[in-house]
C-alpha positions as MATLAB code, in Angstrom:
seq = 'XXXXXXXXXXXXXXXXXXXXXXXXXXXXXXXXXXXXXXXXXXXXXXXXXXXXXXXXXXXXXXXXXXXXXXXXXXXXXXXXXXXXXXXXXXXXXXXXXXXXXXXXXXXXXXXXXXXXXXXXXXXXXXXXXXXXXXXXXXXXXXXXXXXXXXXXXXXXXXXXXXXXXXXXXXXXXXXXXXXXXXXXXXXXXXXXXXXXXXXXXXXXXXXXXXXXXXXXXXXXXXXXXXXXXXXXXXXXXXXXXXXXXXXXXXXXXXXXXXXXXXXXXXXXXXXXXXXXXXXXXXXXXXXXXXXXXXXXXXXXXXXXXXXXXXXXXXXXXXXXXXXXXXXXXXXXXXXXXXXXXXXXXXXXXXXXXXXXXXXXXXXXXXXXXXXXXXXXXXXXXXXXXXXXXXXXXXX';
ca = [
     142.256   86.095  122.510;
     138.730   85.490  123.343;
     137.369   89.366  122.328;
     139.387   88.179  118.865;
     137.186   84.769  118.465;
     134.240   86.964  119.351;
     135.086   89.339  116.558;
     135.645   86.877  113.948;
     132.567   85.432  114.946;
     130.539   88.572  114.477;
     131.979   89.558  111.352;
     131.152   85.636  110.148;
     127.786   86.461  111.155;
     127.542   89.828  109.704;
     128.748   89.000  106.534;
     126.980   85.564  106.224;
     124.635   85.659  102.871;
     121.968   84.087  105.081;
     122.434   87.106  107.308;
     122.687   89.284  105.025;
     120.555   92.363  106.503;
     120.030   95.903  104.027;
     118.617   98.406  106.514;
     118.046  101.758  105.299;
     117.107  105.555  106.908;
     115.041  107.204  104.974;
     112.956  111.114  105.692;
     111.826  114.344  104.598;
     112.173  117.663  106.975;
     109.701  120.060  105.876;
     109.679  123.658  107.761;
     107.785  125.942  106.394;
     105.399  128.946  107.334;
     101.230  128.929  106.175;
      99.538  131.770  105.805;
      95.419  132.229  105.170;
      93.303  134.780  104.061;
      90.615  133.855  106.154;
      89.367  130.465  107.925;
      90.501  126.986  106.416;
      89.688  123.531  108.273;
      92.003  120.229  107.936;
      89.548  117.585  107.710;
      87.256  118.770  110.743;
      85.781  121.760  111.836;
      88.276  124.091  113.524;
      90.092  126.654  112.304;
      93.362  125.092  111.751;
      96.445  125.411  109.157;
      97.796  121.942  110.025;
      96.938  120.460  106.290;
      94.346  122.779  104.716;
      90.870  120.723  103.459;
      88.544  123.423  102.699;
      86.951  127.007  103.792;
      85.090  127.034  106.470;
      81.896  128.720  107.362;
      82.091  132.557  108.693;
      78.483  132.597  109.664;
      77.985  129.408  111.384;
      80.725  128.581  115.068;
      80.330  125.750  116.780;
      77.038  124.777  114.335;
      74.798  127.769  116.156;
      74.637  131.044  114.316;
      78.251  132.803  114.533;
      78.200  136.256  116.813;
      80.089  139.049  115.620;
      82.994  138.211  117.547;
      82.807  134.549  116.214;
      82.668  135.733  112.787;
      85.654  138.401  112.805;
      87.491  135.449  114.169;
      86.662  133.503  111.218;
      87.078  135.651  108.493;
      90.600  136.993  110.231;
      93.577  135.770  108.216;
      96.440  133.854  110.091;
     100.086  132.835  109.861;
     101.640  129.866  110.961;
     105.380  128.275  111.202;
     105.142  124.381  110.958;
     107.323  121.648  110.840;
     105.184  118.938  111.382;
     104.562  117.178  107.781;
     108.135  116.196  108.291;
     108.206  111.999  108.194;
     110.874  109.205  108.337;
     111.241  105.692  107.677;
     113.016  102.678  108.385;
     113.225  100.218  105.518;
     114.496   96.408  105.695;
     115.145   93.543  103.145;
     116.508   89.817  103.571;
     116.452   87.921  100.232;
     112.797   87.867   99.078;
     111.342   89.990  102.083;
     111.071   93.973  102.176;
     109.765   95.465  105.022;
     108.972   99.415  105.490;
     108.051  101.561  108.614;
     106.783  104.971  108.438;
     105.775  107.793  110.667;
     104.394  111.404  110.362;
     104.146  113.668  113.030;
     100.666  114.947  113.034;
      98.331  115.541  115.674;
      95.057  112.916  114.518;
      94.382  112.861  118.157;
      93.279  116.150  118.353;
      91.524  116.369  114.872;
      94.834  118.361  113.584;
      94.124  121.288  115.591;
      97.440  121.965  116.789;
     100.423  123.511  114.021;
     102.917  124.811  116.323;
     105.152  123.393  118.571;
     105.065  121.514  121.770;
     101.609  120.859  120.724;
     101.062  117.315  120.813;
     102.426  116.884  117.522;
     102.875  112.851  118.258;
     104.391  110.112  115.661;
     101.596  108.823  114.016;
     101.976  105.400  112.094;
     101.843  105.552  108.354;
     103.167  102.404  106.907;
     103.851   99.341  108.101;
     103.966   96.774  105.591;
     105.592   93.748  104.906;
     106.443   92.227  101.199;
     107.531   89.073  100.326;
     108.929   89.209   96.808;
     108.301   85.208   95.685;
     109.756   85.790   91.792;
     109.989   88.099   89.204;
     105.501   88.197   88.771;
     104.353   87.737   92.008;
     104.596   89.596   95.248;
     102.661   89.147   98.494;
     102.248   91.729  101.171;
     100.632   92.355  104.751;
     100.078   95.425  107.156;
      99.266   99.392  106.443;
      99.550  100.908  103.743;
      98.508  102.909  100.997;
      95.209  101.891   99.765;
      95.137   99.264   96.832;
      92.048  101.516   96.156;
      94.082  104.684   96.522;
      94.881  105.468   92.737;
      97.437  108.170   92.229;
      98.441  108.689   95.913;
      99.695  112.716   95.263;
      97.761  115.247   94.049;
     101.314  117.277   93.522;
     100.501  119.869   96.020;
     102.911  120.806   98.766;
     100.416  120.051  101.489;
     101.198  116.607  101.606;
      98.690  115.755  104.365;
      95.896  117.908  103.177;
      96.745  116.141   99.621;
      93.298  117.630   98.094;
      91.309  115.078  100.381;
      87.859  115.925  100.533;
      87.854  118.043   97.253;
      88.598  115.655   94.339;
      91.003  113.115   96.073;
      90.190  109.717   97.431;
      91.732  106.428   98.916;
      94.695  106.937  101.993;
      95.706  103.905  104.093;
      94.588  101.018  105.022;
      95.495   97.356  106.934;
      95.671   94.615  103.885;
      97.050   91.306  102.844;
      97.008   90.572   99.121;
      98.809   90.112   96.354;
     100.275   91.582   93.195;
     100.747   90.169   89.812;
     103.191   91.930   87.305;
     103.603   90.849   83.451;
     105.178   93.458   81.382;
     103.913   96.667   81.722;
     100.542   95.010   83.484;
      99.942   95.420   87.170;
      97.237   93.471   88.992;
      96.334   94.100   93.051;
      93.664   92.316   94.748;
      93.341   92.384   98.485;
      91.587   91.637  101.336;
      91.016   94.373  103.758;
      89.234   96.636  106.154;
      86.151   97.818  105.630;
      86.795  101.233  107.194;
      87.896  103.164  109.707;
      87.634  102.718  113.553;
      85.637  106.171  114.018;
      84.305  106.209  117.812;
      86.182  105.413  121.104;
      83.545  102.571  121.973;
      85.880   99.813  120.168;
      84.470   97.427  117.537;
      81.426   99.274  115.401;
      79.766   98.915  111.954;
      83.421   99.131  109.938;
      84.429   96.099  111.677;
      81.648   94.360  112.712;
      80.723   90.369  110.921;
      82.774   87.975  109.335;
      83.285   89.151  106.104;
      86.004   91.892  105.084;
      86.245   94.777  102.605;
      87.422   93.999   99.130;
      89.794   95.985   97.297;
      91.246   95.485   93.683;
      93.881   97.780   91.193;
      94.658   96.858   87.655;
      96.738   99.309   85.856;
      99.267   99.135   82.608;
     102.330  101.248   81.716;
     103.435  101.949   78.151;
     105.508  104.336   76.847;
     105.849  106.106   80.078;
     102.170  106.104   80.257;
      99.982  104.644   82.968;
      96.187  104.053   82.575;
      94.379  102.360   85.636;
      91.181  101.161   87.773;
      90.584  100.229   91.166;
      87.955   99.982   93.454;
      86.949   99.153   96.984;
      83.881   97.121   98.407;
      82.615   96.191  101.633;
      79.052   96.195  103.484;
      78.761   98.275  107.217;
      76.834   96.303  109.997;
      74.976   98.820  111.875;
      72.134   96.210  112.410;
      74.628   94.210  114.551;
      75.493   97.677  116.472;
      74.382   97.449  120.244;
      72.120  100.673  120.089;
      70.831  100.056  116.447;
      66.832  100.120  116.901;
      65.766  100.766  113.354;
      67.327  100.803  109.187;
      69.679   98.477  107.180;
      72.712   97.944  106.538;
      74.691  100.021  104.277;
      77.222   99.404  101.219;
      80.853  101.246  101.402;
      82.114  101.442   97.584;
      84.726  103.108   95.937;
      85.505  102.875   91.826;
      88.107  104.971   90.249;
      89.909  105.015   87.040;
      93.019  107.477   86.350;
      95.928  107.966   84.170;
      99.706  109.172   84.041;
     100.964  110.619   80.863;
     104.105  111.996   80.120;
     105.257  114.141   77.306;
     108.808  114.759   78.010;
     109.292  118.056   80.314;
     105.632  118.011   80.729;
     103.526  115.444   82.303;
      99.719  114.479   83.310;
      97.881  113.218   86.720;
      94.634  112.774   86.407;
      91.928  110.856   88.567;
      87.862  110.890   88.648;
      86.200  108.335   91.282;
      82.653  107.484   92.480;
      81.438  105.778   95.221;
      79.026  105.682   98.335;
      80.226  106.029  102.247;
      84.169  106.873  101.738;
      84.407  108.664  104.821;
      83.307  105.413  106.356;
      85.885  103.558  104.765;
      88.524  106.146  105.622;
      88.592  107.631  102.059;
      88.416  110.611  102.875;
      85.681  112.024  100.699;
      83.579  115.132  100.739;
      80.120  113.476  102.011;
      79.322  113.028  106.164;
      79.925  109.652  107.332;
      77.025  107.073  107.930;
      75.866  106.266  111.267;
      73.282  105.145  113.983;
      71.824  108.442  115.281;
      71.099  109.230  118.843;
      67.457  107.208  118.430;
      69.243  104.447  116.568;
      68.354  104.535  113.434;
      70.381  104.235  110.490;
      71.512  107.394  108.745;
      72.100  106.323  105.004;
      75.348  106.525  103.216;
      76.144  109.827  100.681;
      76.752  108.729   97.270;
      79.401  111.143   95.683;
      81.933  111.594   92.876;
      84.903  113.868   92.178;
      88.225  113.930   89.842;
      91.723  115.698   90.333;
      94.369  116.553   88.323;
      97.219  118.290   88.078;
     100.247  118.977   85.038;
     104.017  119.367   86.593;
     106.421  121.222   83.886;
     110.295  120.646   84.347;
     111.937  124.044   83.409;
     115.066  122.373   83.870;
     116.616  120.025   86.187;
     116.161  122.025   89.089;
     113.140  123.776   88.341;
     109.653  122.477   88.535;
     105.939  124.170   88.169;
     102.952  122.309   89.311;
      99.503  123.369   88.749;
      96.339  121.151   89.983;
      92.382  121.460   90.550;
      90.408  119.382   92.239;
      86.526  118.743   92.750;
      83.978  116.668   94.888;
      80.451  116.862   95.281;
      77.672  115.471   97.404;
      75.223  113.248   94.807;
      71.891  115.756   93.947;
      69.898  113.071   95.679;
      71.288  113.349   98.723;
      71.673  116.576   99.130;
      68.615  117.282  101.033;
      69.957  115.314  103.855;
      73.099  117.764  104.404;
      73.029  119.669  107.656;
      74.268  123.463  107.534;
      77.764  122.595  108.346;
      77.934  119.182  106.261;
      80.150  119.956  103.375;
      78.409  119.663   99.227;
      80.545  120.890   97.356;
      84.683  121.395   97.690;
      87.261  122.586   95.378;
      90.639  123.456   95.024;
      93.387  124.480   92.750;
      96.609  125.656   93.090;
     100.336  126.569   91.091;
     103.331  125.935   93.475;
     107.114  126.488   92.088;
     110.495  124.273   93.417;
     113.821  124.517   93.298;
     116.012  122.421   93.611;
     119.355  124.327   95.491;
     121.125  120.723   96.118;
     120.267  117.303   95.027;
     118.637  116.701   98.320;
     117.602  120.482   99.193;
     114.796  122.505   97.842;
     112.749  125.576   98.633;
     109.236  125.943   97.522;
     106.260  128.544   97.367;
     102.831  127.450   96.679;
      99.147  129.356   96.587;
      96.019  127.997   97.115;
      92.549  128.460   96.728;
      89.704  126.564   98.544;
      85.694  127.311   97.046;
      83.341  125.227   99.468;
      79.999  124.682   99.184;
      77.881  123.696  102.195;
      74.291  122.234  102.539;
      71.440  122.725  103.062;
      71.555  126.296  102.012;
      74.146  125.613   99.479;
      76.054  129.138  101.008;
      79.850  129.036   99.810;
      82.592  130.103  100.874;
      86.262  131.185   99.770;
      89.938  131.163  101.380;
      93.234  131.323   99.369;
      96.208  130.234  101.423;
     100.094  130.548  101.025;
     102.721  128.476  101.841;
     106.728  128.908  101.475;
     109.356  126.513  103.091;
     112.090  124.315  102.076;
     112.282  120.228  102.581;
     115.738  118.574  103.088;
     115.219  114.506  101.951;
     117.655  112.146  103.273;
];
């Protein structure tokens, strides 16, 4: 009798409009094997296939002048197997409130160094946002996400993580709370935010430090099946508040962008240009060095920079797709007599990748891709292509 009260109690509960819980599973499995001609970094300055930034060096290990050894190691090609751009989420709503949580499973610990398994390939946090949907206009939100500054968040390559960062592509996450205003194919963002990322182990630095935050703002409108847009991100870095500052200023962190969507039936349009000073600082992810108290203390001054993407995706049919993209970046003229031998200038990258769809929910890929990257002072460049060929399961 009683476990039959309990019952009907749980299914009053459960069923209760009050109650009324949507939770969803959501993920991608991506397995796939890399291959590279010779040595690519992802984002630092290893020799790693983990999510492919740029060509490294062959003459230059460890910033001293490579040995033979050093440099047969870096101009050796190398295959990988991977699994680790794989990601889930767990998704919530109740009436007006969405929630979504999202993990990867790449090693930022370790600079994303390590591609095969049982290497410390840790969840890492992606998203973790909350929404509150107060009518049909207006929509409020809180937590990490993708940039309000971020633009077009793909740059249609395969390497998801690697995403063209540093060569053309701009904006990834960051901890907000804003709003957004819709009204007809108009979309306004504004948001308060951080200025940057937390980039040493000491704790609170120049991103965080004083009272006021970073700024970021997105207006965009859709017609057509069109999108044209602009956003941009603002904030000031407090090194003079730093406890080992001795001498400089503090610096601006800026990003502007404007880009565009356009789609002509089978065939469609990404396209992106941005310009700005200190993205790395504000975890961008640009092509310039970061800015920074150096070991006397004294301010080194942001990198002003630009760069654009785009890329054109062709339906062959409904299970066939081509994608073809380039993307550039490049260090301000200016400023380029500041670069160090092993601080990047210039980056680009294009590719063509082909998928196929084999179920609604299943499909195999191939993808090549070539990395041209400039370094400073000496302006030297250098040249890697690599492959990649996998499938990715989305459930």
């Amino acid at each position: 009798m009683l476990n039959r009260v309990a019952a009907s109690c749980a299914l009053v509960l459960i069923s209760s409009p009050a109650l009324a819980f949507e939770f969803s599973f959501k993920g991608m499995i991506k397995p796939e094997m890399v291959a590279s001609d010779q040595g690519v970094a992802s984002f630092g300055s290893a020799y790693s296939q983990v999510a492919p930034t740029h060509a490294l060096r062959t003459d230059i290990f460890g910033g001293a002048p490579a040995t033979e050894q050093q440099t047969t190691f870096l101009s050796s090609d190398a295959t990988s197997f991977q699994a680790s751009q794989s990601r889930f989420s767990l998704n919530m709503s109740h009436e007006k409130v969405r929630t979504v949580l999202e993990f990867d499973f790449i090693d930022g610990e370790d600079g994303f160094t390590n591609q095969t398994a049982i290497q410390a390939q840790e969840p890492r946090l992606r998203l973790a946002t909350l929404y509150y949907d107060m009518n049909e206009n207006w929509t409020f939100f809180g937590g990490q996400k993708w940039s309000t500054a971020s633009g077009i968040k793909s740059s249609g390559s395969y390497n998801w993580v690697g995403n063209a960062y540093r060569a053309g592509n701009s904006g990834f996450l960051a901890v907000e709370v804003g709003a957004t205003y819709k009204n007809d194919g108009l979309t306004v963002t504004g948001a308060l935010t951080g200025k940057g990322r937390n980039a040493t182990a000491g704790g609170i630095n120049a991103n965080e430090l004083g009272s006021m935050p970073g700024f970021a703002v997105d207006v965009n409108y859709s017609f057509s099946g069109h999108k044209i847009g602009a956003a941009g991100h603002f904030a000031e870095l407090n090194y003079e508040d730093e406890a080992g500052f001795v001498s400089g200023e503090n610096q601006d962190a800026n990003l502007l962008k404007m880009y565009t969507t356009l789609n002509f039936g089978a065939v469609s349009v990404n396209a992106e240009y941005y310009t700005g000073e200190a993205l790395n600082n504000q975890n961008a992810l640009g092509v310039a060095p970061s800015s920074g108290l150096n070991a006397a203390g004294e301010v080194r001054e942001s990198f002003s920079e630009s760069g654009f993407f785009t890329y054109v995706t062709w339906k062959l049919n409904a299970d066939s797709t081509i994608k073809v993209g380039y993307a550039s970046a490049s260090v301000d003229s200016g400023d380029r007599a500041r670069l160090s031998l092993t601080d990047l200038n210039e980056n680009t990258t294009a590719y063509i990748n082909y998928g196929h769809k084999i179920t609604d929910s299943f499909t195999a890929f191939v993808q090549l891709t070539n990395f041209n990257t400039e370094y400073g002072s000496d302006f030297e460049d250098f040249s890697a292509n690599v492959g990649r060929a996998g499938v990715v399961f989305k459930f």
